[in-house]
N, CA, C and O of each residue as an XYZ file, in Angstrom:
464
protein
N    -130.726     71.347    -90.448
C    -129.707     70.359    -90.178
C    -129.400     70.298    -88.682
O    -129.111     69.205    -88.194
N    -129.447     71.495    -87.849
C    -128.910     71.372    -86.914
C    -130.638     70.689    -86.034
O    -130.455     69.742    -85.269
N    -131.488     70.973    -86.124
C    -132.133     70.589    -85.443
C    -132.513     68.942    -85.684
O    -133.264     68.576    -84.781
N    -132.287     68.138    -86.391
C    -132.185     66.732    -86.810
C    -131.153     66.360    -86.584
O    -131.043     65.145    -86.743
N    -129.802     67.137    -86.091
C    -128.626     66.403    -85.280
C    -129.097     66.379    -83.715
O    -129.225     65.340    -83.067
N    -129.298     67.491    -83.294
C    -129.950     67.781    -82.202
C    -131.246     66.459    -81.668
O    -131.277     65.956    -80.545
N    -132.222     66.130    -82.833
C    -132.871     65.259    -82.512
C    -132.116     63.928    -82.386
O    -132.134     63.253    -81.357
N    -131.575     63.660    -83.294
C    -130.615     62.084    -83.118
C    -129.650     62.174    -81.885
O    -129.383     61.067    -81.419
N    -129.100     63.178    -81.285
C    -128.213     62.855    -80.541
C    -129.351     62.844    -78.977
O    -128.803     62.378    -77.979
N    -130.690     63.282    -78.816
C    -131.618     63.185    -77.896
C    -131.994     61.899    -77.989
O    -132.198     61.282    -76.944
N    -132.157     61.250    -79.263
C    -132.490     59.895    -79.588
C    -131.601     58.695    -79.377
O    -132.025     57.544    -79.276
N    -130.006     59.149    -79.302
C    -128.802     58.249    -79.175
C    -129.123     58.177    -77.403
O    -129.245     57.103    -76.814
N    -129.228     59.566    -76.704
C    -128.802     59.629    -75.516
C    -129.843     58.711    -74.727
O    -129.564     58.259    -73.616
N    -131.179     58.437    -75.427
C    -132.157     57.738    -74.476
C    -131.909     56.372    -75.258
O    -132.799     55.542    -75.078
N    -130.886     55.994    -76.076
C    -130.774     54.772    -76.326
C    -129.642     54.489    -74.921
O    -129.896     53.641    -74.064
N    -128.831     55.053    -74.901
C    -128.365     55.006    -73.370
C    -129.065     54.803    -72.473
O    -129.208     53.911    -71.636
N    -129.388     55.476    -72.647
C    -130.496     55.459    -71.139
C    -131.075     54.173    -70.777
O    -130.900     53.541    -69.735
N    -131.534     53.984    -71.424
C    -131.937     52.343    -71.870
C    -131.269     51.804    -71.024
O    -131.354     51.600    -69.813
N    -130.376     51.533    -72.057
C    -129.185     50.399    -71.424
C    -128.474     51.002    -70.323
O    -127.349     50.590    -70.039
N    -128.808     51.577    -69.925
C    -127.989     51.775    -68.733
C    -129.302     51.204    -67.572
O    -128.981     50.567    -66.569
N    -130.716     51.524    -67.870
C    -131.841     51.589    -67.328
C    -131.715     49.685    -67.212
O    -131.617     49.145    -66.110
N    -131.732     49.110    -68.145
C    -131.781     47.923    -68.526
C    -130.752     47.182    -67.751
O    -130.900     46.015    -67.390
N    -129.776     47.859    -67.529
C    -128.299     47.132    -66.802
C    -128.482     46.972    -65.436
O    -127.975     46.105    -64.725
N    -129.297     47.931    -65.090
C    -129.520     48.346    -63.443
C    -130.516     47.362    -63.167
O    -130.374     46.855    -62.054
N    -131.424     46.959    -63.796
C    -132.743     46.047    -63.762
C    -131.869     44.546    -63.332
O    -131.926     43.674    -62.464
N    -131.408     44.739    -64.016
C    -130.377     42.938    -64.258
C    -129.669     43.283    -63.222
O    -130.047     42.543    -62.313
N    -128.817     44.018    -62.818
C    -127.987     43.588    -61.858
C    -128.744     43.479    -60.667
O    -128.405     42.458    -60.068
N    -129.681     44.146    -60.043
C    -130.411     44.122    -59.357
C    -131.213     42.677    -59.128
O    -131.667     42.207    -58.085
N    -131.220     42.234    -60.260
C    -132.363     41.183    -60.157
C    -131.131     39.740    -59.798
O    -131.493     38.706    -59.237
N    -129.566     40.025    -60.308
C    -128.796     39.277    -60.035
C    -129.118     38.553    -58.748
O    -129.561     37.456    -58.408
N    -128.644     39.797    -58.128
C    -128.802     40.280    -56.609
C    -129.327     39.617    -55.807
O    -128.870     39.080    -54.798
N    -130.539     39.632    -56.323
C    -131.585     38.918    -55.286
C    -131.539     37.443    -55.848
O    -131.826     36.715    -54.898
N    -131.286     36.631    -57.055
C    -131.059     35.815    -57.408
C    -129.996     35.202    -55.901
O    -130.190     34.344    -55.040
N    -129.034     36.023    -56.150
C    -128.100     35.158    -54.950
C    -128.631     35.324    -53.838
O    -128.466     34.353    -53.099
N    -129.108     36.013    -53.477
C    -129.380     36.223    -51.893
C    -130.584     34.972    -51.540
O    -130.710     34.244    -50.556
N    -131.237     35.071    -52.580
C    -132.063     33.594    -52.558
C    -131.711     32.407    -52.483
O    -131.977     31.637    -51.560
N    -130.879     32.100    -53.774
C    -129.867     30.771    -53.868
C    -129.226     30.930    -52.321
O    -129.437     29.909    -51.667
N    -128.396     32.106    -51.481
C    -127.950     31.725    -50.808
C    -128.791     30.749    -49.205
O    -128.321     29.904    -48.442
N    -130.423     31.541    -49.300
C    -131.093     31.826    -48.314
C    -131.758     29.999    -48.174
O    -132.215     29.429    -47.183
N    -131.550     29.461    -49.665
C    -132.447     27.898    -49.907
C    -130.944     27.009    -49.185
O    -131.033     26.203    -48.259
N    -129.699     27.384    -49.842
C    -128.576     26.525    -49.832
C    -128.689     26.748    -47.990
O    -129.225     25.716    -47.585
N    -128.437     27.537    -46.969
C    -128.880     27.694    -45.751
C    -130.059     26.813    -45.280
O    -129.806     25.971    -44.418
N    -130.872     26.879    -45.585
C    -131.832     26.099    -45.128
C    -131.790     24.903    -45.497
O    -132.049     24.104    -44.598
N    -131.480     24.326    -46.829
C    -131.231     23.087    -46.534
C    -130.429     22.415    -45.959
O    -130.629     21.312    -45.450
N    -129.299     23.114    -45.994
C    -127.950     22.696    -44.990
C    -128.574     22.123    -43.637
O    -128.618     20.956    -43.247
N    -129.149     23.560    -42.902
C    -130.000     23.379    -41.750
C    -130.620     22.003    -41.802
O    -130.406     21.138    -40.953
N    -131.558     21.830    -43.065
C    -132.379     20.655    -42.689
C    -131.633     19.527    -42.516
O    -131.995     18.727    -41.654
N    -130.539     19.280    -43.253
C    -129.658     18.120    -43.488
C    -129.127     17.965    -42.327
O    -129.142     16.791    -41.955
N    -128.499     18.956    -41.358
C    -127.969     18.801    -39.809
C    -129.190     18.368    -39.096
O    -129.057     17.653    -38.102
N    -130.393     18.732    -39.506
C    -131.423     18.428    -38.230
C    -131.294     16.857    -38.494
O    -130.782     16.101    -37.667
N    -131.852     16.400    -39.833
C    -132.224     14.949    -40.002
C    -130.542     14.244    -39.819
O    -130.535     13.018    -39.712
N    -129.340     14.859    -39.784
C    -128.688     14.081    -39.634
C    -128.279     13.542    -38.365
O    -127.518     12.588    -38.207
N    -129.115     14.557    -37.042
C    -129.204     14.900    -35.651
C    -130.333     13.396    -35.648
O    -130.181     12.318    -35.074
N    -131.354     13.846    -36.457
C    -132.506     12.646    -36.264
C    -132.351     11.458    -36.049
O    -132.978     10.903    -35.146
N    -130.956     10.413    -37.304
C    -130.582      9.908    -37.460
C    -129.782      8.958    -36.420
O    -129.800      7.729    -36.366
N    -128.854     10.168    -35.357
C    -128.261      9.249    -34.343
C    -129.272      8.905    -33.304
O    -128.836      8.407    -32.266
N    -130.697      9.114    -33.438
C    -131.624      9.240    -32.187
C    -132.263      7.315    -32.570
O    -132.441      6.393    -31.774
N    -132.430      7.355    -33.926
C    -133.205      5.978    -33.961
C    -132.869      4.573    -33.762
O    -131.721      4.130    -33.731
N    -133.989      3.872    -33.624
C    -133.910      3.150    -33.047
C    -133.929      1.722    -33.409
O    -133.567      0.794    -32.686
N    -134.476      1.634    -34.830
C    -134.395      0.612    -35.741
C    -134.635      0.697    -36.920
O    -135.451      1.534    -37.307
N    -133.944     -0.207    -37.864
C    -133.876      0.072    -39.495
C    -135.155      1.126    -39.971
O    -135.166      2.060    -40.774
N    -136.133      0.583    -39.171
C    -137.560      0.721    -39.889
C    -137.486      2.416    -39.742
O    -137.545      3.276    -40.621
N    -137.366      2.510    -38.602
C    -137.150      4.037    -38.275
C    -136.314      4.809    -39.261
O    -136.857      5.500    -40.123
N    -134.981      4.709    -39.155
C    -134.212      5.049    -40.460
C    -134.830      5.319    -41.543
O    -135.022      6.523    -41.712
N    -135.407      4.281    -42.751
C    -135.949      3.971    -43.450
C    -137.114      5.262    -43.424
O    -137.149      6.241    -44.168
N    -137.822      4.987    -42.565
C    -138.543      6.486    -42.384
C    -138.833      7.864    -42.695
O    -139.601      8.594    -43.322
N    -137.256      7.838    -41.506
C    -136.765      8.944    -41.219
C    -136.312      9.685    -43.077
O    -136.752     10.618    -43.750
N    -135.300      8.695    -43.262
C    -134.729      9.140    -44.643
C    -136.131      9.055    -45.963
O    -136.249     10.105    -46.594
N    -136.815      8.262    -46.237
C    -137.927      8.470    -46.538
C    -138.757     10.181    -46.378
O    -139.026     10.854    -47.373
N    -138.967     10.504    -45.360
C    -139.277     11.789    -45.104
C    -138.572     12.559    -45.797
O    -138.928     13.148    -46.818
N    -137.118     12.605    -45.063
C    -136.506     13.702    -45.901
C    -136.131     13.928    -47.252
O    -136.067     15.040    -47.776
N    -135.782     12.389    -48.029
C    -136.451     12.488    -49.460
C    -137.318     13.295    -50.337
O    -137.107     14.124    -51.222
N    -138.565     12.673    -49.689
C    -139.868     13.407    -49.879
C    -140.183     14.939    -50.139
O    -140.779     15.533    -51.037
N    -139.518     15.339    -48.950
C    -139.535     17.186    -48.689
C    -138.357     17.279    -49.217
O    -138.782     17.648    -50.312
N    -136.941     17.249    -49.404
C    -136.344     17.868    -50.028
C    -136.322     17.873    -51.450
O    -135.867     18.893    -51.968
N    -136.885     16.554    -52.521
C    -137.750     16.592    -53.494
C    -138.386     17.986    -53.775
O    -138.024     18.900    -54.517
N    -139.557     17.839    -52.859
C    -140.699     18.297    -53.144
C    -140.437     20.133    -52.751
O    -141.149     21.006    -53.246
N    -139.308     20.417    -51.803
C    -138.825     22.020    -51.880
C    -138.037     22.274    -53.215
O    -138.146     23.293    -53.896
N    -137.271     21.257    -53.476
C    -136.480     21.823    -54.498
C    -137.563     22.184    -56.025
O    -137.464     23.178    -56.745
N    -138.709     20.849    -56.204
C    -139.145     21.403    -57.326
C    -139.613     22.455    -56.938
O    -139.172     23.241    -57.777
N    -140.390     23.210    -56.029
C    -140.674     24.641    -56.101
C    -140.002     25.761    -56.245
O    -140.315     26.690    -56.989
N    -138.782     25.677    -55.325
C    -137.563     26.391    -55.813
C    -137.463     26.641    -57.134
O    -137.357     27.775    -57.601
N    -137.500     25.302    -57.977
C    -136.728     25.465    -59.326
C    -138.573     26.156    -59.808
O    -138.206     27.315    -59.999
N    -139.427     26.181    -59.966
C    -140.408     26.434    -60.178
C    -140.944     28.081    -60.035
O    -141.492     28.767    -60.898
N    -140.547     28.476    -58.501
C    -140.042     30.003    -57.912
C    -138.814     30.672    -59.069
O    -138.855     31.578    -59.901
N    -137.829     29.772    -58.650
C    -136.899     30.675    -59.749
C    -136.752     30.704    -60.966
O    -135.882     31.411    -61.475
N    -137.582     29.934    -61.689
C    -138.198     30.058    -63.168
C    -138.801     31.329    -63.457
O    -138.352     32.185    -64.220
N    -139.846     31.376    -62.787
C    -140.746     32.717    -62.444
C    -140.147     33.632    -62.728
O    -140.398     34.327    -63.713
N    -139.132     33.852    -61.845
C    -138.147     34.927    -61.202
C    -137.448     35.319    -61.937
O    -136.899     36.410    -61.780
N    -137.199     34.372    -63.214
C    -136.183     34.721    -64.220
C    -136.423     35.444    -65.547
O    -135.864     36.318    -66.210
N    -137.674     34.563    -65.639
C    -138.737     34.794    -66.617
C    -139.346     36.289    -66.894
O    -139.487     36.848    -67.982
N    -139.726     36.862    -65.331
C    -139.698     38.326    -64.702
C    -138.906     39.333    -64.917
O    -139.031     40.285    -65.688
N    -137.874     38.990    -64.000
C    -136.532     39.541    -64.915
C    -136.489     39.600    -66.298
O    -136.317     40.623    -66.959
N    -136.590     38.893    -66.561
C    -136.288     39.359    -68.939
C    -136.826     40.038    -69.001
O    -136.497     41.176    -69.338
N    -137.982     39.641    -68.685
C    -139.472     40.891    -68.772
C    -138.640     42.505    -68.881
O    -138.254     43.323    -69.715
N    -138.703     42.229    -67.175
C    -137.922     43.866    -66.704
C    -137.133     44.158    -67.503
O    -137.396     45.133    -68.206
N    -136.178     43.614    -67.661
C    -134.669     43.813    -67.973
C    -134.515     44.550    -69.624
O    -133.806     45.468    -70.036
N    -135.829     43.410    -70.490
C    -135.693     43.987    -71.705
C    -136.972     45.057    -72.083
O    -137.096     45.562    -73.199
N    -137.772     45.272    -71.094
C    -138.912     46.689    -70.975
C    -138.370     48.253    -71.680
O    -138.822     48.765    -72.704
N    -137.306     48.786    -70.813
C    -136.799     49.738    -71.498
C    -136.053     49.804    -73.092
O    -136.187     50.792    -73.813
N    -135.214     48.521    -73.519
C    -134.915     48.585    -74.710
C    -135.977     47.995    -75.534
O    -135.672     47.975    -76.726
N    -137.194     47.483    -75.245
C    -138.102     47.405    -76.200
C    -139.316     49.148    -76.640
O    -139.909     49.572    -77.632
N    -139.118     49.569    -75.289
C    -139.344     50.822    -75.559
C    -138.727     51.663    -76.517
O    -139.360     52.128    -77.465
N    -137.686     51.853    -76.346
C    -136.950     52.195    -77.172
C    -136.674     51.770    -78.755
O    -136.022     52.473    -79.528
N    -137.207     50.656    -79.059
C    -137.497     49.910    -80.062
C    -138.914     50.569    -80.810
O    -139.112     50.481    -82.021
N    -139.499     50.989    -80.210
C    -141.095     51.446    -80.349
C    -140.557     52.760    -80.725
O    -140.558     52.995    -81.934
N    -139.923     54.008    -79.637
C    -139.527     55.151    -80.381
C    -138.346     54.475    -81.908
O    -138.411     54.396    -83.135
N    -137.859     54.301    -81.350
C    -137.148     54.185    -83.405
C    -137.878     54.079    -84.352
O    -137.655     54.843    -85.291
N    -139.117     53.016    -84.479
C    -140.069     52.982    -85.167
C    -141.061     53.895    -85.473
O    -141.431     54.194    -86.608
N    -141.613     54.466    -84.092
C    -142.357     55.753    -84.783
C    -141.575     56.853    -85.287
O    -141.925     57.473    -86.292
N    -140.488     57.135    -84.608
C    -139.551     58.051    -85.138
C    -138.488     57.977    -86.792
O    -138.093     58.873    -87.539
N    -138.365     56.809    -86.818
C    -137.901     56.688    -88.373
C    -139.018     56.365    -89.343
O    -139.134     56.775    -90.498
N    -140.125     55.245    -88.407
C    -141.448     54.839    -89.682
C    -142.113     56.304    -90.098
O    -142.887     56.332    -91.054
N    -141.841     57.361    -89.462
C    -142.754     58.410    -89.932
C    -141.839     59.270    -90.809
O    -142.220     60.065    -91.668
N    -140.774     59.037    -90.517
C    -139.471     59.834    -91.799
C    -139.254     59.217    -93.175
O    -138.864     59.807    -94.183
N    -139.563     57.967    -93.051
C    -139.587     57.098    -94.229
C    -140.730     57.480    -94.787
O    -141.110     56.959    -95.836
């Protein structure tokens, strides 16, 4: 008896572990989530002051037209990658995040499928 309490409470403690293992993954991955979001929201800002700098320089509609044309284009075409990058990124994360409690899913199974 005592050594099958002994085993379950080794078995409870790495279900902890887990989740504690699992918690650290995620917050971590938060983390860099923002530091990213913050690092794109920066740069586009940036871009928006440059082209809005661009803007007092021209010289006729056509130019304008252009000008804003361009920046259309590329800020389009960054954001779908962004959203494309941080799909990835998220996708990754689960991965990570749920690695250790699927492990742990695997010991329960060999550990109870072989007691049954």
């Amino acid at each position: 008896m005592s050594n099958t309490t002994e085993n379950l409470l080794a078995f409870q403690r790495g279900n902890l572990e887990a989740f504690m293992k699992s918690g650290q993954i995620w917050t971590a991955g938060v983390q860099e989530f923002t530091k990213q979001f913050a690092a794109t929201a920066k740069a586009s800002f940036e871009e928006s002051v440059a082209t809005l700098k661009a803007f007092s320089t021209v010289k006729s509609i056509r130019e304008a037209i252009d000008l804003q044309t361009g920046f259309s284009r590329t800020a389009f075409e960054k954001a779908m990658a962004e959203a494309k990058q941080m799909t990835d990124a998220s996708i990754r994360l689960s991965e990570q995040t749920l690695a250790p409690l699927t492990a742990r899913v695997t010991v329960a199974v060999d550990t109870f499928g072989k007691a049954a």
